[in-house]
N, CA, C and O atoms as a Tinker XYZ file with bonds, in Angstrom:
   492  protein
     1  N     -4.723000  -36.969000    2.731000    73     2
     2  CA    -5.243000  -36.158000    3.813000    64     1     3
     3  C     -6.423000  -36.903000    4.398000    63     2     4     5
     4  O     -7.153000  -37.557000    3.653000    81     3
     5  N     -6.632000  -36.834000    5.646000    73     3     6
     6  CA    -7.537000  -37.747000    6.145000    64     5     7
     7  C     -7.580000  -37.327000    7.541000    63     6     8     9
     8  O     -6.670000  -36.651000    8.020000    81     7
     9  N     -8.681000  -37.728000    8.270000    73     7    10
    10  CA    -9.370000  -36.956000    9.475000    64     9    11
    11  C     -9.749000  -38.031000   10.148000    63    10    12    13
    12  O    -10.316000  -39.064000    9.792000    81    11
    13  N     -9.231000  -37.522000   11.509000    73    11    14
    14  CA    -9.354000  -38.162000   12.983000    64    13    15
    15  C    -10.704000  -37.566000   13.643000    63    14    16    17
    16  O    -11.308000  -36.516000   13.425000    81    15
    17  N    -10.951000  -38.662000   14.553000    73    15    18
    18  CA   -12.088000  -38.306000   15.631000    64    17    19
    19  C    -11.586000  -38.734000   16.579000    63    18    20    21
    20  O    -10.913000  -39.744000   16.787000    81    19
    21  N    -12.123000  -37.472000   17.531000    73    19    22
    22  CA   -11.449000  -37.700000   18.939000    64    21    23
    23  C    -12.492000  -38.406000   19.820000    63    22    24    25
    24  O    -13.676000  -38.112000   19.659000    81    23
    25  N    -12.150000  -39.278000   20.702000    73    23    26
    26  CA   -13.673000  -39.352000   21.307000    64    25    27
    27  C    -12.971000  -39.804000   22.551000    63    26    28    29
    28  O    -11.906000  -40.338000   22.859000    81    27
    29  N    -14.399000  -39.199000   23.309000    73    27    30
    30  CA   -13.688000  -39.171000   24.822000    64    29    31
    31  C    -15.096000  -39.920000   25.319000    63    30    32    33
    32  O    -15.943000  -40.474000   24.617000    81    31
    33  N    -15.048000  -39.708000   27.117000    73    31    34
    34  CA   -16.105000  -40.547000   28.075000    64    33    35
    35  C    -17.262000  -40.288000   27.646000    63    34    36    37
    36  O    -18.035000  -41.247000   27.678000    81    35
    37  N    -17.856000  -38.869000   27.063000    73    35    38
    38  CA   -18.580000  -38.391000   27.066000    64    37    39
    39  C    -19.422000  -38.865000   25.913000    63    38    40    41
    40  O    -18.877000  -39.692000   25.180000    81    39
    41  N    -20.941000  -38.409000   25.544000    73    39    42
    42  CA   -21.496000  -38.716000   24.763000    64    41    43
    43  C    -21.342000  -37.544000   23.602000    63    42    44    45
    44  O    -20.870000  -36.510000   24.076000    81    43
    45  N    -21.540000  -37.499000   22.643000    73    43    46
    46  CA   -21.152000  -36.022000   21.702000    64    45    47
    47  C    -22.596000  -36.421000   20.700000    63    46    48    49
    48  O    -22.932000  -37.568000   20.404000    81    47
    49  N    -23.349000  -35.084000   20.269000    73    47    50
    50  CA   -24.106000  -35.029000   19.011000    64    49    51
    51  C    -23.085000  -35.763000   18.221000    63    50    52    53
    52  O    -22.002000  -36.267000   18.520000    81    51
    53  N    -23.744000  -35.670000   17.154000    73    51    54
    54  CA   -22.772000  -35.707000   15.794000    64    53    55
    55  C    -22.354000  -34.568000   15.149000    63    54    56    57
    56  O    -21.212000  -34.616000   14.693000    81    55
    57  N    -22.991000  -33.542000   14.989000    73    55    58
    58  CA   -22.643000  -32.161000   14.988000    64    57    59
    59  C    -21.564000  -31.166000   16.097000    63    58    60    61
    60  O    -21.133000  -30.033000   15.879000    81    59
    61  N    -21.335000  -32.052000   17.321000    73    59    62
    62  CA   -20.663000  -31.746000   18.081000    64    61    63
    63  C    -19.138000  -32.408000   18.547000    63    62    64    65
    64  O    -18.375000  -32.149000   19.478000    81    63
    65  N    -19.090000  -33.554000   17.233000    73    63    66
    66  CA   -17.593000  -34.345000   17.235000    64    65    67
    67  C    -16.611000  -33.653000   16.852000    63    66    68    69
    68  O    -16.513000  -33.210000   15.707000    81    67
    69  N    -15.511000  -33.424000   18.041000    73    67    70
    70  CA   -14.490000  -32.724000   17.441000    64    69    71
    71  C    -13.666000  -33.571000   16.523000    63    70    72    73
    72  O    -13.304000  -34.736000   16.686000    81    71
    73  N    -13.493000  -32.940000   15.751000    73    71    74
    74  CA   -11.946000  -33.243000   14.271000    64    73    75
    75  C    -11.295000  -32.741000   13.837000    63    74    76    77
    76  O    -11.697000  -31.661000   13.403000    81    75
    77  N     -9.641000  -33.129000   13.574000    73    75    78
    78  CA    -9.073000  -32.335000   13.153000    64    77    79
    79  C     -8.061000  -32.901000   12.050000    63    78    80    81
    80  O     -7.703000  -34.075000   11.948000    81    79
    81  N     -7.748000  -32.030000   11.400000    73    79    82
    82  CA    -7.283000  -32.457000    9.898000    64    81    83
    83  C     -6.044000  -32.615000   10.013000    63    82    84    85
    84  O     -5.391000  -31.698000   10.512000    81    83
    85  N     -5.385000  -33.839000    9.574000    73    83    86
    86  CA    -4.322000  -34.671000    9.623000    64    85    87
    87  C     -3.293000  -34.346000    8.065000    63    86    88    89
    88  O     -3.766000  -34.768000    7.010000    81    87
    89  N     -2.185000  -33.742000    8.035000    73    87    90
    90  CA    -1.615000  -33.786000    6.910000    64    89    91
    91  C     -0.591000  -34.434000    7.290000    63    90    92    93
    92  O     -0.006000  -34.599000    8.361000    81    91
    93  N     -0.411000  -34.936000    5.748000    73    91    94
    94  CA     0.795000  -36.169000    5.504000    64    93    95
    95  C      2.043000  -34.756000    5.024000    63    94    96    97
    96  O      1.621000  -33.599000    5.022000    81    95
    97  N      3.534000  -35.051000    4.650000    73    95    98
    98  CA     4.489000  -34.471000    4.740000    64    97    99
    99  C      3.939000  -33.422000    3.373000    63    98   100   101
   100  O      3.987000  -32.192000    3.396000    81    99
   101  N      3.542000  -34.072000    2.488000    73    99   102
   102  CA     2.955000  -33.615000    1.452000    64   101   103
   103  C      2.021000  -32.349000    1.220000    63   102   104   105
   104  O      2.130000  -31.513000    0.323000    81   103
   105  N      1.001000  -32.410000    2.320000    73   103   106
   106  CA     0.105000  -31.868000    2.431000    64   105   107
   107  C      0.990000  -30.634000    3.641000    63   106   108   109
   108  O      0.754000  -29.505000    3.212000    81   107
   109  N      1.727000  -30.570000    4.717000    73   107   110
   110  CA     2.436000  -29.548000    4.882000    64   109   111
   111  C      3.555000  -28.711000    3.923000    63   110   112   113
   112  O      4.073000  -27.595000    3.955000    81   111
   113  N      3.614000  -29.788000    3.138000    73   111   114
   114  CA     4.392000  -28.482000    2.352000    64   113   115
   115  C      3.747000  -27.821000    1.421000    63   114   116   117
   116  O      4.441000  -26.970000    0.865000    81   115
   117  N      2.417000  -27.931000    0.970000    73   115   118
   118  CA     1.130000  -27.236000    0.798000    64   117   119
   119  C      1.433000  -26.247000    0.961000    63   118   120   121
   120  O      2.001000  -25.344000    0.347000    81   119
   121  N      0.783000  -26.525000    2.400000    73   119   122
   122  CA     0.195000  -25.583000    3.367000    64   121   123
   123  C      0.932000  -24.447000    3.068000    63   122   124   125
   124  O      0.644000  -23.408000    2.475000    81   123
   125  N      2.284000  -24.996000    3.777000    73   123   126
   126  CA     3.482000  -23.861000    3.763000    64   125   127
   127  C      3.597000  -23.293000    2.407000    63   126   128   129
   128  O      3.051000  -22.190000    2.419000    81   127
   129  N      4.018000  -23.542000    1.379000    73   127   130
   130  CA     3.737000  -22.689000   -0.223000    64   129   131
   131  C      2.417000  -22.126000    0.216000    63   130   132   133
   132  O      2.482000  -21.174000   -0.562000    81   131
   133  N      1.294000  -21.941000    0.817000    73   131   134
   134  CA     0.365000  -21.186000    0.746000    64   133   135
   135  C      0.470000  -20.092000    1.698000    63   134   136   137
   136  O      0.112000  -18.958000    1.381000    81   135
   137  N      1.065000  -20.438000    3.148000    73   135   138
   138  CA     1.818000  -19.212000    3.551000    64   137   139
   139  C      2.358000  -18.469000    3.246000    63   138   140   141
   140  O      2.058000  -17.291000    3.439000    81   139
   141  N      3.423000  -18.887000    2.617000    73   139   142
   142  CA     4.461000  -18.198000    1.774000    64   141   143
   143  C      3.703000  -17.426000    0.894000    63   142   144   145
   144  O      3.502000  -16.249000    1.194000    81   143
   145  N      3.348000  -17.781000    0.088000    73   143   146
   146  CA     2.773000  -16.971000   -0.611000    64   145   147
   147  C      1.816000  -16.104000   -0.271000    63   146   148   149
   148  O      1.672000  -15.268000   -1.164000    81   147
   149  N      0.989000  -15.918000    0.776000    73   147   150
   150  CA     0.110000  -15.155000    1.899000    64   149   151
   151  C      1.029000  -14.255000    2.253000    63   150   152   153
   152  O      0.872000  -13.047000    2.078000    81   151
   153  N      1.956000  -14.727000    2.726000    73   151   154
   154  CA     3.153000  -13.373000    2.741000    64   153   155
   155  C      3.752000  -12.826000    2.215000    63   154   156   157
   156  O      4.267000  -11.869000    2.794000    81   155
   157  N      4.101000  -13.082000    0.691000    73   155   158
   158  CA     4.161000  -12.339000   -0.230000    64   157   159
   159  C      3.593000  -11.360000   -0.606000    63   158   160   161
   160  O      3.912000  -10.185000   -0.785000    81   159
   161  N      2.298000  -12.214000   -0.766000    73   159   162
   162  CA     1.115000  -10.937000   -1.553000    64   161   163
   163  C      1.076000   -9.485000   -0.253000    63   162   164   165
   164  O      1.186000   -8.316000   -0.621000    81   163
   165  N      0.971000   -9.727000    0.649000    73   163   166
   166  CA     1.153000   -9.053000    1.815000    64   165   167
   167  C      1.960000   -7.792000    1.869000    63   166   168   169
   168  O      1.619000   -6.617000    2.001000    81   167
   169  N      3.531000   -8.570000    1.681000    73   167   170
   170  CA     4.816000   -7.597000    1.082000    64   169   171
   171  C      4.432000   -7.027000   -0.131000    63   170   172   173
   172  O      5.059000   -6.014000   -0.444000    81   171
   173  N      3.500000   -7.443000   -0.954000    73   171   174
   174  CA     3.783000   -6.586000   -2.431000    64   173   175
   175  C      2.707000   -5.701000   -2.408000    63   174   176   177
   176  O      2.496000   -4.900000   -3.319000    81   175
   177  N      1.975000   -5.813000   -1.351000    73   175   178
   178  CA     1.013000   -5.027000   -1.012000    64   177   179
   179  C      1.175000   -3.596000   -0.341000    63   178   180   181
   180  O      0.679000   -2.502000   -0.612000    81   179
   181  N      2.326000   -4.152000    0.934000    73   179   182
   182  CA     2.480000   -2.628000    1.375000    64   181   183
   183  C      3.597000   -2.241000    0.704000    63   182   184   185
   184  O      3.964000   -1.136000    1.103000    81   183
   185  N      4.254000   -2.670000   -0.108000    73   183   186
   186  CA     5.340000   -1.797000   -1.090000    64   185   187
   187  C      4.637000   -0.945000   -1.741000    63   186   188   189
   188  O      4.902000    0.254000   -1.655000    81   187
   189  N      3.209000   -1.584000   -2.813000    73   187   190
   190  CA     2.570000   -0.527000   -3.399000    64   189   191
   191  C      2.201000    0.706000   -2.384000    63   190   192   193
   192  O      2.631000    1.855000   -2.486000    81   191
   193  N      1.350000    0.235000   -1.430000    73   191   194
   194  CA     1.251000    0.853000   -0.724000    64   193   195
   195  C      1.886000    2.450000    0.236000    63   194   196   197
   196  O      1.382000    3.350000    0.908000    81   195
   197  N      3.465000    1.979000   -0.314000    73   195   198
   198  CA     4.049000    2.644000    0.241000    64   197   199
   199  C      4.748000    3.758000   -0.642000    63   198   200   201
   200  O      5.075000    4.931000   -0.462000    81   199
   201  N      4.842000    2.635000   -1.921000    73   199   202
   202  CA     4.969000    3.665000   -3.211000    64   201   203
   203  C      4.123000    4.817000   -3.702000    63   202   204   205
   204  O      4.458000    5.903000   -4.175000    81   203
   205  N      2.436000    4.068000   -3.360000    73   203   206
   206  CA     1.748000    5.287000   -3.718000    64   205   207
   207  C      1.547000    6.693000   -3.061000    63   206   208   209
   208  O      1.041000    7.723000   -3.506000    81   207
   209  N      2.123000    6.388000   -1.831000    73   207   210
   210  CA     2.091000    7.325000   -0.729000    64   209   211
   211  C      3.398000    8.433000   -0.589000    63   210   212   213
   212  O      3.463000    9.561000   -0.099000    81   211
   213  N      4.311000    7.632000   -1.198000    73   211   214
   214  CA     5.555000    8.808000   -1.290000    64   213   215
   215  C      5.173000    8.847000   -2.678000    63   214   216   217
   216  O      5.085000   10.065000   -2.837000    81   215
   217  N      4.870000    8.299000   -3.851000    73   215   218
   218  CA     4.380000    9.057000   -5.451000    64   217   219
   219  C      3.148000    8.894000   -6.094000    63   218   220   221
   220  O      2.629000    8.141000   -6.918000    81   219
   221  N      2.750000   10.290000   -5.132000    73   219   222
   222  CA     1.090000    9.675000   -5.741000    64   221   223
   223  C      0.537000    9.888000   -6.963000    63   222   224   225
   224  O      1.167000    9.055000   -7.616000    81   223
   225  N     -0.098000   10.345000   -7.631000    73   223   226
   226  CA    -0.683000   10.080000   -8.999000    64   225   227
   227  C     -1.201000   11.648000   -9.079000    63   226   228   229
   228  O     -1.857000   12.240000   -8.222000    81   227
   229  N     -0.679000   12.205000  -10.468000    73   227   230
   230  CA    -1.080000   13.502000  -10.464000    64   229   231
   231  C     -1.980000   13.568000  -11.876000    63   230   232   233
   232  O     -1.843000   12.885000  -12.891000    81   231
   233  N     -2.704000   14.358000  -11.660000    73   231   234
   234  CA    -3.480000   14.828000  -12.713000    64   233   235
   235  C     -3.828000   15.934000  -13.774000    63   234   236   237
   236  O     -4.536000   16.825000  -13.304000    81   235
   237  N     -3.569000   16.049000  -14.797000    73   235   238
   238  CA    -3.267000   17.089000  -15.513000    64   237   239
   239  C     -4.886000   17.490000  -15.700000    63   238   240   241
   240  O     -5.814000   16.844000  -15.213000    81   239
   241  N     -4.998000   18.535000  -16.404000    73   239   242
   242  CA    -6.569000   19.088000  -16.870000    64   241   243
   243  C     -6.967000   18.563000  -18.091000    63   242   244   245
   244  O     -8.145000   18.337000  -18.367000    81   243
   245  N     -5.400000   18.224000  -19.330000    73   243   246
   246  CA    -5.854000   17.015000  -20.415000    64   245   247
   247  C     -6.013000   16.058000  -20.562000    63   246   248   249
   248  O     -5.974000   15.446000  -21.629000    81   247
   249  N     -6.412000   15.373000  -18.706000    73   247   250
   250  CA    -6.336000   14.058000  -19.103000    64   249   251
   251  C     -4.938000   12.978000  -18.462000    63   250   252   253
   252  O     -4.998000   11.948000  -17.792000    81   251
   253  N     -3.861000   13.666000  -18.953000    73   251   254
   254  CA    -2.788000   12.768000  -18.609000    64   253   255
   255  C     -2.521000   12.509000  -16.728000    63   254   256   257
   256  O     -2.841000   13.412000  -15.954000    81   255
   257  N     -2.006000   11.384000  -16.289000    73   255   258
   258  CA    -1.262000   11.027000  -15.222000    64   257   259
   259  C     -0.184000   10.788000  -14.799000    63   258   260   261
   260  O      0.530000    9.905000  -15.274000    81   259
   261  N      0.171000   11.591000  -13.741000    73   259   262
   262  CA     1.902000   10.655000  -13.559000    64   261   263
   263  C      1.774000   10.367000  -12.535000    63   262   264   265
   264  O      0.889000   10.733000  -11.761000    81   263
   265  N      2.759000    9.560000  -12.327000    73   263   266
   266  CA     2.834000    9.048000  -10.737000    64   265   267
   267  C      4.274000    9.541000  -10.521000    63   266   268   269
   268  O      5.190000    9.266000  -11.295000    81   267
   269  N      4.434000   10.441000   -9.186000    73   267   270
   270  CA     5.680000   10.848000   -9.238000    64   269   271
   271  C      5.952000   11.485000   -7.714000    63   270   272   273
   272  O      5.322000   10.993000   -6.779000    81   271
   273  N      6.765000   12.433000   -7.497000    73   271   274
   274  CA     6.921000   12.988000   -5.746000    64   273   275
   275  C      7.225000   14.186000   -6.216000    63   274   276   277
   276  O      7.772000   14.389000   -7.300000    81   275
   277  N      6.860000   15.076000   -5.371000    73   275   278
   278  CA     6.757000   16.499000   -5.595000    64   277   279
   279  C      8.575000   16.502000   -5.092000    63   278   280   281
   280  O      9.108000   15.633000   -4.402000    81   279
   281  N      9.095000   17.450000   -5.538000    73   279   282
   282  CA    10.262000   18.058000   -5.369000    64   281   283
   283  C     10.521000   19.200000   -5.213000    63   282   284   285
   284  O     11.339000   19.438000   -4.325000    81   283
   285  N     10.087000   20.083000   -5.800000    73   283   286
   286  CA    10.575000   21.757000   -6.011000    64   285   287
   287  C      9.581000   22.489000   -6.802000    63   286   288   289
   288  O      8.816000   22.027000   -7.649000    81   287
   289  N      9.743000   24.062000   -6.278000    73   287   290
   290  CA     8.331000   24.840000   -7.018000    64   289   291
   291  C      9.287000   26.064000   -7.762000    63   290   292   293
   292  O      9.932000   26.831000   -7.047000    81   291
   293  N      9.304000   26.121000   -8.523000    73   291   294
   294  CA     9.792000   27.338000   -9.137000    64   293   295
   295  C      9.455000   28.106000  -10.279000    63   294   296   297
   296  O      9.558000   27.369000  -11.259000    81   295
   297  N      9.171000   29.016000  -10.539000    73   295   298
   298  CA     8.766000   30.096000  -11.400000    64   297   299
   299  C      7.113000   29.394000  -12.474000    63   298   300   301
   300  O      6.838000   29.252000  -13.666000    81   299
   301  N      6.464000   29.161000  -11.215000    73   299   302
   302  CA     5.552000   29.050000  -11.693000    64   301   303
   303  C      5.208000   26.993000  -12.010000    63   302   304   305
   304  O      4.231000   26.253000  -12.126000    81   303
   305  N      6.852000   26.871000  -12.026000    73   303   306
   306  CA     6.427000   25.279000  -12.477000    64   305   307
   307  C      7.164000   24.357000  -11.227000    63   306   308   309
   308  O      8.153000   24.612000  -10.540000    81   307
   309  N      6.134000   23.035000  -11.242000    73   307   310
   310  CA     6.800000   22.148000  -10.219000    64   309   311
   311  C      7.981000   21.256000  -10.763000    63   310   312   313
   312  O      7.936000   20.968000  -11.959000    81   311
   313  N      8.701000   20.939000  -10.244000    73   311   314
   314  CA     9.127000   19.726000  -10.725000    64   313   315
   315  C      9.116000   18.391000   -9.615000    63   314   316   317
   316  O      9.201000   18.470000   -8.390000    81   315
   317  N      8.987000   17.173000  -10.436000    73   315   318
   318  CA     8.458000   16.027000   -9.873000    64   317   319
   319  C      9.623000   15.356000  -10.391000    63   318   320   321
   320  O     10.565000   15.824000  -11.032000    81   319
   321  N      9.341000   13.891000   -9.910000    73   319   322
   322  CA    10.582000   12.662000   -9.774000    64   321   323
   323  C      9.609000   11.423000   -9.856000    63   322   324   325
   324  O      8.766000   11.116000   -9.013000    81   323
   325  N      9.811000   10.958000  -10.701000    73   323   326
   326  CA     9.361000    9.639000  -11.318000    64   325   327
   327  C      9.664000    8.418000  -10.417000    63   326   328   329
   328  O     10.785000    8.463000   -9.912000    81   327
   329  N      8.729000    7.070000  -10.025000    73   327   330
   330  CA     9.654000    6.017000   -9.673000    64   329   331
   331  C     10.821000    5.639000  -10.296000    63   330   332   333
   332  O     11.527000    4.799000   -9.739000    81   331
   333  N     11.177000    6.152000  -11.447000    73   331   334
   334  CA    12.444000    5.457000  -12.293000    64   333   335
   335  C     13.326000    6.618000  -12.475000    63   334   336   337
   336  O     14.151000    6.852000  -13.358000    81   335
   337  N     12.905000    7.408000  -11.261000    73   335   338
   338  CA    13.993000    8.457000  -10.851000    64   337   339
   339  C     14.093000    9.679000  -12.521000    63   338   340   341
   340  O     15.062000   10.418000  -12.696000    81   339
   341  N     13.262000    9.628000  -13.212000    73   339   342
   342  CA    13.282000   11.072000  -14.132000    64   341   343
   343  C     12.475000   11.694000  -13.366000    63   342   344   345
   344  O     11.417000   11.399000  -12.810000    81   343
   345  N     13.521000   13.149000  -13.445000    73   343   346
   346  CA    12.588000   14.520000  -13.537000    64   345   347
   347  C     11.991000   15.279000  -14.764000    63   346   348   349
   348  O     12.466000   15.416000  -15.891000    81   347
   349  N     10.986000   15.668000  -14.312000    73   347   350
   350  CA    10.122000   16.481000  -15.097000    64   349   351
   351  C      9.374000   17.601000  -14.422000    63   350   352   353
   352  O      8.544000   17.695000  -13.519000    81   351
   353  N     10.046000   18.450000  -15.276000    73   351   354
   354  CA     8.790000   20.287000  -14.903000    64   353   355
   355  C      7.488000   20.210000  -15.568000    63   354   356   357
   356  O      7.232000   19.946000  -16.742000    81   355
   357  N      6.650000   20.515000  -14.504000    73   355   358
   358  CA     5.161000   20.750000  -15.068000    64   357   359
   359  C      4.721000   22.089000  -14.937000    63   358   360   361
   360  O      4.851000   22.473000  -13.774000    81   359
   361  N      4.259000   22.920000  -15.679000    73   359   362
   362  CA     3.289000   24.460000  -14.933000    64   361   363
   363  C      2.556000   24.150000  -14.026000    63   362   364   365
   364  O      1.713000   23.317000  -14.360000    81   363
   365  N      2.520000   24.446000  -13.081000    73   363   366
   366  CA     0.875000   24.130000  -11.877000    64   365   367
   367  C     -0.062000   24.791000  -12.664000    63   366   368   369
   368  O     -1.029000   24.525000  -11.951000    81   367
   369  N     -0.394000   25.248000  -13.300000    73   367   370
   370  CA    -1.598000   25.809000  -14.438000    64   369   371
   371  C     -2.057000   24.200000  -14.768000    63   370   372   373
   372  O     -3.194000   23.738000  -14.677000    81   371
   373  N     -0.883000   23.533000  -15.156000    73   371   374
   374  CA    -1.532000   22.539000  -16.066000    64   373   375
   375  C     -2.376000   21.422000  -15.346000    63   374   376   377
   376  O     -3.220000   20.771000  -15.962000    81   375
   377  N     -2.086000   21.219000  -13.909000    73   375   378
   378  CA    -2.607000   20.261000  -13.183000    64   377   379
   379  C     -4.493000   20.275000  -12.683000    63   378   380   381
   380  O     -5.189000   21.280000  -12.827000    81   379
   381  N     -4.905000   19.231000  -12.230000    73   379   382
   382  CA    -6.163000   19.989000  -12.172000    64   381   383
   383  C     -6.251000   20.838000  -11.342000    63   382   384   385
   384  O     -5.155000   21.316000  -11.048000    81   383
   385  N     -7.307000   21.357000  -10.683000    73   383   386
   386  CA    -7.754000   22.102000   -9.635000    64   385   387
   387  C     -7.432000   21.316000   -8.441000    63   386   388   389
   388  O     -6.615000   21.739000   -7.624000    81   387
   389  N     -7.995000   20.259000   -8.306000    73   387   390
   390  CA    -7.843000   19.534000   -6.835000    64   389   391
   391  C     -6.124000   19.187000   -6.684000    63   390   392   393
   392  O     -5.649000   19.469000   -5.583000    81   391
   393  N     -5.220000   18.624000   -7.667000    73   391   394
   394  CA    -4.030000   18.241000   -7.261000    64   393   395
   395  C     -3.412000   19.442000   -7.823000    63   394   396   397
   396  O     -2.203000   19.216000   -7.863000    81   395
   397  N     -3.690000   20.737000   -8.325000    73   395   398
   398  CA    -3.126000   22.052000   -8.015000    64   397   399
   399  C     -2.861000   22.700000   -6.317000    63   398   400   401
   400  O     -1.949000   23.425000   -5.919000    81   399
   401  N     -4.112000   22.080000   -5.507000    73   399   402
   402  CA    -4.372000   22.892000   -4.605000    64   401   403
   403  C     -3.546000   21.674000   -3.305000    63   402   404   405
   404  O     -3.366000   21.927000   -2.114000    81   403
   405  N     -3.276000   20.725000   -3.845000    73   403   406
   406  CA    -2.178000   20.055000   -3.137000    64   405   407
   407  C     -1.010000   20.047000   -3.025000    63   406   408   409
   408  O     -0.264000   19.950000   -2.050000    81   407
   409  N     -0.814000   20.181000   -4.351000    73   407   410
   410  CA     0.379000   20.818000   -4.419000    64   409   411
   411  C      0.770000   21.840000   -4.062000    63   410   412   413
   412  O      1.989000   21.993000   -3.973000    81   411
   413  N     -0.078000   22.852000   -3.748000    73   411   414
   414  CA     0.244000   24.839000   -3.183000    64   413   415
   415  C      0.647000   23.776000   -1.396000    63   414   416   417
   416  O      1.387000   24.292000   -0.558000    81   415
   417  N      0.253000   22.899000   -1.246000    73   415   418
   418  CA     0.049000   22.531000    0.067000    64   417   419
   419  C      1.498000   22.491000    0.451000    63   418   420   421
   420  O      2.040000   23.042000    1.409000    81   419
   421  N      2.075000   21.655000   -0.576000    73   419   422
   422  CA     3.436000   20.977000   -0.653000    64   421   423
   423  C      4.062000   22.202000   -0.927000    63   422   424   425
   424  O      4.793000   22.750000   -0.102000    81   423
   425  N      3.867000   22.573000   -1.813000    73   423   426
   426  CA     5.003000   23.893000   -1.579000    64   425   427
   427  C      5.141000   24.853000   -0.335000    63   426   428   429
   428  O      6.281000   25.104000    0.055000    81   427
   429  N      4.029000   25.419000    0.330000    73   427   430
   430  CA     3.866000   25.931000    1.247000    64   429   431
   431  C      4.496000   25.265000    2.395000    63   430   432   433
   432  O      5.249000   25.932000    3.105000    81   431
   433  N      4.284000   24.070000    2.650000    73   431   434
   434  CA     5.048000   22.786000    3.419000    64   433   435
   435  C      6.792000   23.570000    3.286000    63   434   436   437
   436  O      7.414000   24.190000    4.148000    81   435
   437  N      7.143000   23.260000    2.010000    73   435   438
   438  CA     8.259000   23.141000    1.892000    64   437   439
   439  C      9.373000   24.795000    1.715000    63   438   440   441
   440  O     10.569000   24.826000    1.425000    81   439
   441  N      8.459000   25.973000    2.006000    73   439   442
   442  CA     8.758000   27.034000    1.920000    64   441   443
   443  C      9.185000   27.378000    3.637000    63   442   444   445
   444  O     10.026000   28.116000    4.150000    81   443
   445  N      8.100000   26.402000    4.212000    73   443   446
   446  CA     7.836000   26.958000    6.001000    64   445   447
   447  C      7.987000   25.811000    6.621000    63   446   448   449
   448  O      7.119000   25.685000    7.485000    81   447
   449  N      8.774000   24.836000    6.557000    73   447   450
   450  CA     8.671000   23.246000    7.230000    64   449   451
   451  C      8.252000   23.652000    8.425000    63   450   452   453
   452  O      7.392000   22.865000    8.820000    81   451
   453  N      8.465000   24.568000    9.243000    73   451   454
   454  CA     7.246000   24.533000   10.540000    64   453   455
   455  C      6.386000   24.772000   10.725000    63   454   456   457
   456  O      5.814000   24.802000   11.814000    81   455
   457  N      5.800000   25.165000    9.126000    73   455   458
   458  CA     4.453000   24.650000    9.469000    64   457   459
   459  C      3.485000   23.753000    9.111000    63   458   460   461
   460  O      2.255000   23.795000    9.133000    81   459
   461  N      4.168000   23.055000    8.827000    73   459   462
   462  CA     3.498000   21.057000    8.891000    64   461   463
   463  C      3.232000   20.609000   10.214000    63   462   464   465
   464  O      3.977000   20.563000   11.193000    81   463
   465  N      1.988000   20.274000   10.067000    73   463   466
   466  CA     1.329000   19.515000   10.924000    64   465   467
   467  C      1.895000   18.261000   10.607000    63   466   468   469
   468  O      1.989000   17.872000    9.443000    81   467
   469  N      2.443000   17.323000   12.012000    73   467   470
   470  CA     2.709000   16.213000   12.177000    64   469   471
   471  C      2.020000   15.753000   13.133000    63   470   472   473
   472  O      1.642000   16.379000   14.123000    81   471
   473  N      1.760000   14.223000   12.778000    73   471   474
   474  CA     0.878000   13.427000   13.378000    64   473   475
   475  C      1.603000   12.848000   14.589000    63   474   476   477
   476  O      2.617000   12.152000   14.527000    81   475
   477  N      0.822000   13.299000   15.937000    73   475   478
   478  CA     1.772000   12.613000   16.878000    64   477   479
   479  C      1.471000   11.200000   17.120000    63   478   480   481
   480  O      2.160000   10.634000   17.968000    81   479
   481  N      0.535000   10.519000   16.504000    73   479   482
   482  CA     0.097000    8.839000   16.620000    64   481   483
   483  C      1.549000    8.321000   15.752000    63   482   484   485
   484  O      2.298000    7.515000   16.305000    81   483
   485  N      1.842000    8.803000   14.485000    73   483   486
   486  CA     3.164000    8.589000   13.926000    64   485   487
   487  C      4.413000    8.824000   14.714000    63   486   488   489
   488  O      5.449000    8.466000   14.154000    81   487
   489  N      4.528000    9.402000   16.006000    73   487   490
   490  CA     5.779000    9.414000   16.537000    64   489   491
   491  C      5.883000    8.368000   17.000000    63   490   492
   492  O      6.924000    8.047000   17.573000    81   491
């Protein structure tokens, strides 16, 4: 790798010489593995991203977590869906207070689908 100077009519500081960096075949395929991989991390980024948003992370009052998607409310208990696709019933008793009261959200959502607020920037 090695660097050119451009020089023209003009007089230039030395602080003001333009240069620009010269790669050999070697040094582009660098580069490129570093793209690549810039775009990877990128993709594995909004996958999480996207995972956590359809299964977000619930919280029990003992402590425990799941990460899962709300599904159904019945007789008192929810049931949820795992990324690896198990279901499991929980009591809404057992969850905390704050992801209890999200969940009443989701159920309520899903009792009255008209009355979800949708975001019209998302249309």
């Amino acid at each position: 790798i090695g660097f050119a100077q451009y020089v023209g009519t003009k007089n230039f500081d030395e602080e003001k010489i333009h240069t620009f960096k010269l790669l050999d075949r070697e040094g582009q395929i660098e580069q490129l593995a570093i793209e690549i991989k810039q775009a990877e991390d990128a993709r594995q980024q909004a996958e999480q991203e996207r995972l956590a948003k359809e299964f977000p992370t619930w919280h029990s009052k003992s402590g425990h977590q799941i990460q899962a998607k709300f599904i159904r409310y019945a007789a008192s208990r929810v049931l949820l869906e795992t990324i690896d696709q198990k279901k499991i019933w929980v009591n809404l008793s057992d969850f905390t207070d704050q992801d209890a009261a999200r969940l009443r959200g989701l159920i309520k959502a899903a009792r009255n689908p008209e009355s979800v607020i949708v975001n019209p920037d998302a249309m």
